[in-house]
N, CA, C and O of each residue as an XYZ file, in Angstrom:
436
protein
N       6.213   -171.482    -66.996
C       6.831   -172.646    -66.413
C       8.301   -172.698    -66.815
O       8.577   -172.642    -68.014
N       9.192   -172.793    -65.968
C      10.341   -172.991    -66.028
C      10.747   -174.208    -66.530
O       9.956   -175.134    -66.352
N      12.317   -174.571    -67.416
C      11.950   -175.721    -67.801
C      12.672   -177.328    -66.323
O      12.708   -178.549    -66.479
N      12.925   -176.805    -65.584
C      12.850   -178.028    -64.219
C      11.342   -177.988    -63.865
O      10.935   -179.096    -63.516
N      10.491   -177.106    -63.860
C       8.994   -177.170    -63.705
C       8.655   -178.776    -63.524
O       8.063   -179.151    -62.512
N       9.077   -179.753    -64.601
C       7.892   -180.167    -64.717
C       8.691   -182.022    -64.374
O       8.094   -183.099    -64.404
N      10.467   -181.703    -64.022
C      10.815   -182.513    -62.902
C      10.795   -182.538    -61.892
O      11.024   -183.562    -61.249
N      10.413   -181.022    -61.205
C      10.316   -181.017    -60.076
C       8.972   -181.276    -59.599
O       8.892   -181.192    -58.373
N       7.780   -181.596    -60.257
C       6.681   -182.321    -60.260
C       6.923   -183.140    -60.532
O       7.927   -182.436    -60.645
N       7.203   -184.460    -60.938
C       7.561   -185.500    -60.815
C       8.276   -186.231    -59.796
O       8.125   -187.446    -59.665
N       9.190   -185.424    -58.934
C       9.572   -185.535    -57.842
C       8.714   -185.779    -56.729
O       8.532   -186.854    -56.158
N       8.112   -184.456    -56.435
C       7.134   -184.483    -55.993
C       5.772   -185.282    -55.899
O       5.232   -185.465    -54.807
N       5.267   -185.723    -57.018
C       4.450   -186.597    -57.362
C       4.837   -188.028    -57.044
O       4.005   -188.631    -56.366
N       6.206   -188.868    -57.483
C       6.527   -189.589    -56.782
C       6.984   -189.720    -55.413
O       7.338   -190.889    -55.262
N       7.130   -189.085    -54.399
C       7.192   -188.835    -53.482
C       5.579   -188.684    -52.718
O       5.092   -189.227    -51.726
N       5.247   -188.054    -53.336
C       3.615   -188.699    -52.612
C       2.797   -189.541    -52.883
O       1.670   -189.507    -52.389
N       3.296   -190.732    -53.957
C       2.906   -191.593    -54.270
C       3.585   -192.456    -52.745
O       2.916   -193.060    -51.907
N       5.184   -192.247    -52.761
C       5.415   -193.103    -51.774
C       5.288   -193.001    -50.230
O       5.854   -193.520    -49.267
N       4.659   -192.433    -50.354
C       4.360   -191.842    -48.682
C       2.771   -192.604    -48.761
O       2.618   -193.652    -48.133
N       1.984   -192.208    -49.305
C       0.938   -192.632    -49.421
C       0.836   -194.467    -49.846
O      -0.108   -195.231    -49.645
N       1.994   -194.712    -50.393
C       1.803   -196.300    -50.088
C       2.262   -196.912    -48.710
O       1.770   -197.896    -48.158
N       3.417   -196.049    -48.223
C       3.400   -196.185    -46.894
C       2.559   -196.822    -45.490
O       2.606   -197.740    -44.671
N       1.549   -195.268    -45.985
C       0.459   -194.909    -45.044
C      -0.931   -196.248    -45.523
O      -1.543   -196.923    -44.696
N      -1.082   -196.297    -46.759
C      -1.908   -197.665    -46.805
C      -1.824   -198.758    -46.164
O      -2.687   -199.412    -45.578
N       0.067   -199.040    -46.414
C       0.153   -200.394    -45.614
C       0.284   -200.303    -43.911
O       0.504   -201.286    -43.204
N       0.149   -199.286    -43.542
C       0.639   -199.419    -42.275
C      -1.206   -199.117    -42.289
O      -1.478   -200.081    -41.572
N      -2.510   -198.518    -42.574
C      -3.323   -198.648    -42.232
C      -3.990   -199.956    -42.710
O      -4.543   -200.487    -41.747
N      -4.140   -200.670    -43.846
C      -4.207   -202.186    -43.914
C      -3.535   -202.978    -43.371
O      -4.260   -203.931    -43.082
N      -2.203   -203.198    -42.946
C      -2.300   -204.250    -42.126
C      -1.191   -203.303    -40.960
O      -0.024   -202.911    -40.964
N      -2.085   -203.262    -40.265
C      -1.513   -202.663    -38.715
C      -1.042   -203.534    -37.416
O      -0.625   -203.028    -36.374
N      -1.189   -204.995    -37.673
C      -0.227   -205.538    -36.874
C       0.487   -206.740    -37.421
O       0.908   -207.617    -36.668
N       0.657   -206.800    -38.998
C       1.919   -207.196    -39.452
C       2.933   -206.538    -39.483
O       3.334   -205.397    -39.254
N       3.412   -207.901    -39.956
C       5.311   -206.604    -40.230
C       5.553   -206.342    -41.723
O       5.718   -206.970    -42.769
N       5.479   -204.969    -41.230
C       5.513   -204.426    -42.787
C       7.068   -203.680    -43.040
O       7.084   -202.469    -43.263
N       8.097   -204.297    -43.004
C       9.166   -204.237    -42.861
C       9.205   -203.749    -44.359
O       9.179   -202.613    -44.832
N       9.305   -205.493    -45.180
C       9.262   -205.637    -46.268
C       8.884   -205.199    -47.614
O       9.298   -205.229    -48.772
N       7.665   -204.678    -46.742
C       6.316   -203.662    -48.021
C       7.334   -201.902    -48.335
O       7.463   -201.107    -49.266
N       7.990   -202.089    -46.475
C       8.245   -200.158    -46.525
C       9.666   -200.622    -48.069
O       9.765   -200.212    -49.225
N      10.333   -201.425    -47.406
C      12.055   -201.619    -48.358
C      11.362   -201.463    -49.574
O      11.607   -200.393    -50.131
N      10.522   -202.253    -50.190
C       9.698   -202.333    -51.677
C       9.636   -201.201    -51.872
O      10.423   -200.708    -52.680
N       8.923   -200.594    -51.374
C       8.264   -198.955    -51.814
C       9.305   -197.878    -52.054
O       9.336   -197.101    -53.008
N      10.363   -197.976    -50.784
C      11.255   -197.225    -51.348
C      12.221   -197.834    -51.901
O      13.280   -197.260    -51.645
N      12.385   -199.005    -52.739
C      13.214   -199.582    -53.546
C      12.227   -198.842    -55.034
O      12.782   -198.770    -56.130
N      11.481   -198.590    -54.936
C      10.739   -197.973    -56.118
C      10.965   -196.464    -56.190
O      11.482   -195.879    -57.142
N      10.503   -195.896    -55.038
C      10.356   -194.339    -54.852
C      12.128   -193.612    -54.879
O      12.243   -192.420    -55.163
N      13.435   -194.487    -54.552
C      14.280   -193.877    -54.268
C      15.114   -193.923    -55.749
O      16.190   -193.349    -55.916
N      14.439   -194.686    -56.749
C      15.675   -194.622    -57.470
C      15.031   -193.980    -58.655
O      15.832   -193.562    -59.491
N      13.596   -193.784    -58.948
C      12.582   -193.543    -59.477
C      13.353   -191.706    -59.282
O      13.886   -191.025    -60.158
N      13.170   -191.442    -58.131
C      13.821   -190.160    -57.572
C      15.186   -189.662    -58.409
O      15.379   -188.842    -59.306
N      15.822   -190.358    -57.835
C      17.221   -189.939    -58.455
C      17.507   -189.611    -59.640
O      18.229   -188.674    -59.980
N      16.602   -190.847    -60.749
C      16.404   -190.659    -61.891
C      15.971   -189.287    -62.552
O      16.547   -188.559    -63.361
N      14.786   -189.202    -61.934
C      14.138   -187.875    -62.557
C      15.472   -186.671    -62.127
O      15.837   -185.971    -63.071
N      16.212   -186.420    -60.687
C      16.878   -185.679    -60.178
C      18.386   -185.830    -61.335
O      19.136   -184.932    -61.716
N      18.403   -186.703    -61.521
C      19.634   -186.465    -62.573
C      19.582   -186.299    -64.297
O      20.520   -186.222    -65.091
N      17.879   -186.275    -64.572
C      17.358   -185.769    -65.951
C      17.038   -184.301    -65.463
O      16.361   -183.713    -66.307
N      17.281   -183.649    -64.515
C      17.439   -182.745    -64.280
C      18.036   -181.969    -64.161
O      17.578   -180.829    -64.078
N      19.623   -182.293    -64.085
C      20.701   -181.950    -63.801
C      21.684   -181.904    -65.449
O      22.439   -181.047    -65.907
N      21.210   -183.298    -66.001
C      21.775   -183.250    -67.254
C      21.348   -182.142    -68.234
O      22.142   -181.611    -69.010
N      19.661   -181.737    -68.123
C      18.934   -180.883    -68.930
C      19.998   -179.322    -68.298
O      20.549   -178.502    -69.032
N      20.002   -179.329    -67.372
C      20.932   -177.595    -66.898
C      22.239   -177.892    -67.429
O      22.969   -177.121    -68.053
N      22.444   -179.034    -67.130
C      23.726   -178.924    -67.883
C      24.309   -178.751    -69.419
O      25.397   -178.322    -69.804
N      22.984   -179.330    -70.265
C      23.020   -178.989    -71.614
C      22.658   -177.454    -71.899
O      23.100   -176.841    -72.870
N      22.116   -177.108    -71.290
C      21.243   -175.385    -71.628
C      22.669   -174.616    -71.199
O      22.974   -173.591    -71.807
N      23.519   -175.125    -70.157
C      24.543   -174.218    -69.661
C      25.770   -174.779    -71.035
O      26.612   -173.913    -71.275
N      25.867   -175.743    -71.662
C      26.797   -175.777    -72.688
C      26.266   -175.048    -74.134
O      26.849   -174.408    -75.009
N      25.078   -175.410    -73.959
C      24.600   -174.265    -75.043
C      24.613   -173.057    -75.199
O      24.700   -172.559    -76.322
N      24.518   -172.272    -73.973
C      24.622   -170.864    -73.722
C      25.938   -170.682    -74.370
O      26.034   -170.470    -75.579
N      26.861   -170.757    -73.646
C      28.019   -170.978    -73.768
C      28.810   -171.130    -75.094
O      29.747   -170.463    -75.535
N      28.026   -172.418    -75.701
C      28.870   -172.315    -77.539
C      28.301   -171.350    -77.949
O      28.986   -170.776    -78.796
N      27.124   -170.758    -77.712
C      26.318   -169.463    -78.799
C      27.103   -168.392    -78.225
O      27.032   -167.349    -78.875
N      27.915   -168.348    -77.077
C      28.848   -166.814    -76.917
C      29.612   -167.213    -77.381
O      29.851   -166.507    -78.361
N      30.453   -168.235    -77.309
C      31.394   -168.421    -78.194
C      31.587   -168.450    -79.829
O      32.480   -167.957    -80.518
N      30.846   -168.931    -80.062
C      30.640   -168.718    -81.508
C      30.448   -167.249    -82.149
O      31.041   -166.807    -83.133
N      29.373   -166.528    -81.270
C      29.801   -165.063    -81.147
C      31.201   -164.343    -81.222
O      31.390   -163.559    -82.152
N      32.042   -164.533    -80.431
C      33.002   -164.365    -79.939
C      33.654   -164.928    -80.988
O      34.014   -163.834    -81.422
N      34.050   -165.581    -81.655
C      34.877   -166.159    -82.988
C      34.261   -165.224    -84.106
O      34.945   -164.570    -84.893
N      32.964   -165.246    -84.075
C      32.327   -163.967    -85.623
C      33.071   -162.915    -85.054
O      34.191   -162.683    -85.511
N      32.553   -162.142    -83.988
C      33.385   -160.967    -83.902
C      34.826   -161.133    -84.103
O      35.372   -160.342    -84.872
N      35.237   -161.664    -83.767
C      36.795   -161.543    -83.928
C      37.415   -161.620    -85.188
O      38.465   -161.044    -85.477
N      36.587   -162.519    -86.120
C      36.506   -163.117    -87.750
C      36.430   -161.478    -88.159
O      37.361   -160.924    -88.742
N      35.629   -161.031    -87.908
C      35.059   -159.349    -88.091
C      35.988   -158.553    -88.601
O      36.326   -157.977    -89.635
N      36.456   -158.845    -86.794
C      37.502   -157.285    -86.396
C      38.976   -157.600    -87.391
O      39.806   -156.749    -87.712
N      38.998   -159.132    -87.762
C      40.668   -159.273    -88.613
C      40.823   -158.859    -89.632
O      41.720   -158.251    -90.216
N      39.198   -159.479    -90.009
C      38.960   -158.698    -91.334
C      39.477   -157.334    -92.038
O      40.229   -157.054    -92.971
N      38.559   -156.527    -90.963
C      38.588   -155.292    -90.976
C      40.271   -154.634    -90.647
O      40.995   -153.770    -91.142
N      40.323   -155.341    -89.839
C      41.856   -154.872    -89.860
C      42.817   -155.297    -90.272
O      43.928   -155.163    -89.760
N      42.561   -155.865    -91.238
C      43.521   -156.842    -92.467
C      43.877   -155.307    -93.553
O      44.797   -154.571    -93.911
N      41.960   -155.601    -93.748
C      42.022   -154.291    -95.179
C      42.077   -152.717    -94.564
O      42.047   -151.746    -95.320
N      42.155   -152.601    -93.210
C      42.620   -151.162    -92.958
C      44.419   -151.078    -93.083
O      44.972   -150.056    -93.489
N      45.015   -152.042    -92.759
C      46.860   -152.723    -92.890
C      47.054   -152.219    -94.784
O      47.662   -151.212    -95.147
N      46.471   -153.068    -95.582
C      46.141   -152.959    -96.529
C      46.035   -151.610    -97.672
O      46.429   -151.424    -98.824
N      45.111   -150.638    -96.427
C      44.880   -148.901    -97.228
C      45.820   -148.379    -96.611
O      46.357   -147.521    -97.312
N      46.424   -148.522    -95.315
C      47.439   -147.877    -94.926
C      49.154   -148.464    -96.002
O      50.025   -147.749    -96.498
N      49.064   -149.469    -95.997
C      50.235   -149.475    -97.082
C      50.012   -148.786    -98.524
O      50.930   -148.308    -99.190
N      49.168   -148.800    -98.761
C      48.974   -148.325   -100.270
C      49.001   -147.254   -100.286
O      49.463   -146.693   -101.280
N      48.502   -146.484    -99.155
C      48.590   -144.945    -98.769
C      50.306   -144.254    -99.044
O      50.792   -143.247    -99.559
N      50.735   -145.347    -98.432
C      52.332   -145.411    -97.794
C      53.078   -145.805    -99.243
O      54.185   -145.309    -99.453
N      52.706   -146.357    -99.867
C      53.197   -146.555   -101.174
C      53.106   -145.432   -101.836
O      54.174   -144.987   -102.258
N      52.049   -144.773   -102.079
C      51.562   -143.922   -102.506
C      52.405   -142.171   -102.343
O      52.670   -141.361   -103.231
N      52.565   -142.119   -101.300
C      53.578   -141.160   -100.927
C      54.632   -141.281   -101.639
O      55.160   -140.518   -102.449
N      55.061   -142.953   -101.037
C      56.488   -143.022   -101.509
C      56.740   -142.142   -102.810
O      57.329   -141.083   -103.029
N      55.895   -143.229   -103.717
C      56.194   -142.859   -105.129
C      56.211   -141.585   -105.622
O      56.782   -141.227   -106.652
N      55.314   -140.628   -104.561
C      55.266   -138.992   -104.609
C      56.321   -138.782   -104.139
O      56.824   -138.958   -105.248
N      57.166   -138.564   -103.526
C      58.583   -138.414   -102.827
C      59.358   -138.864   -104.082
O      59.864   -137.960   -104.747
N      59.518   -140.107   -104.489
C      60.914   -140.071   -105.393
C      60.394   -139.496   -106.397
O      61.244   -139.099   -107.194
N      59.104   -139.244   -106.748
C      58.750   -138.389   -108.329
C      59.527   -137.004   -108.119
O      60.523   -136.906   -108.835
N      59.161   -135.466   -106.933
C      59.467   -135.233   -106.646
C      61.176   -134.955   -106.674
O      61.746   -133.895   -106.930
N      61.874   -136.490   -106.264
C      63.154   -135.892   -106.305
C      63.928   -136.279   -108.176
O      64.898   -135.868   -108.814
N      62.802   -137.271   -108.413
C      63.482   -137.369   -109.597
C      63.344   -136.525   -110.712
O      64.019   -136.722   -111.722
């Protein structure tokens, strides 16, 4: 199960809740006016909807900021890494370079 799985059943589920209250009132009372009953039902079913549709939207939207800081945070270790490393390679190359030096003026001195 995916994780919208189980809003997009809820959707669904309310949605055939409201169809099916629909269909009750128009088969119980079939020559009133059921104007009133339909507005009710979907004053329930439409916002009931949206709701679940935008706990849906917020949940992708957190999983997509999460993805996201865990590459990034990646992306900062590696880089933490590579300065490192190339701090103390800067580091053996001067000392190397020192190192000469001091062989060179021994040398001439």
């Amino acid at each position: 199960m995916t994780s919208n799985t189980p809003y997009l059943i809820a959707v669904v589920i309310t949605t055939i809740i409201g169809v099916a209250g629909v269909v009750a009132v128009i088969v119980l009372r079939p020559h009133e006016d059921n104007a009133a009953l339909f507005v009710a039902i979907g004053g329930v079913v439409a916002p009931t909807t949206a709701a679940l549709l935008a706990c849906l939207k917020t949940q992708e939207t957190h999983l997509l900021v999460n993805s996201r800081m865990d590459e990034f945070k990646k992306l900062i270790s590696d880089n933490a890494a590579l300065a490192e490393t190339l701090a103390h390679d800067k580091g053996v190359v001067q000392g190397l370079r020192e190192l000469r030096e001091k062989g060179e003026k021994g040398e001439k001195g």
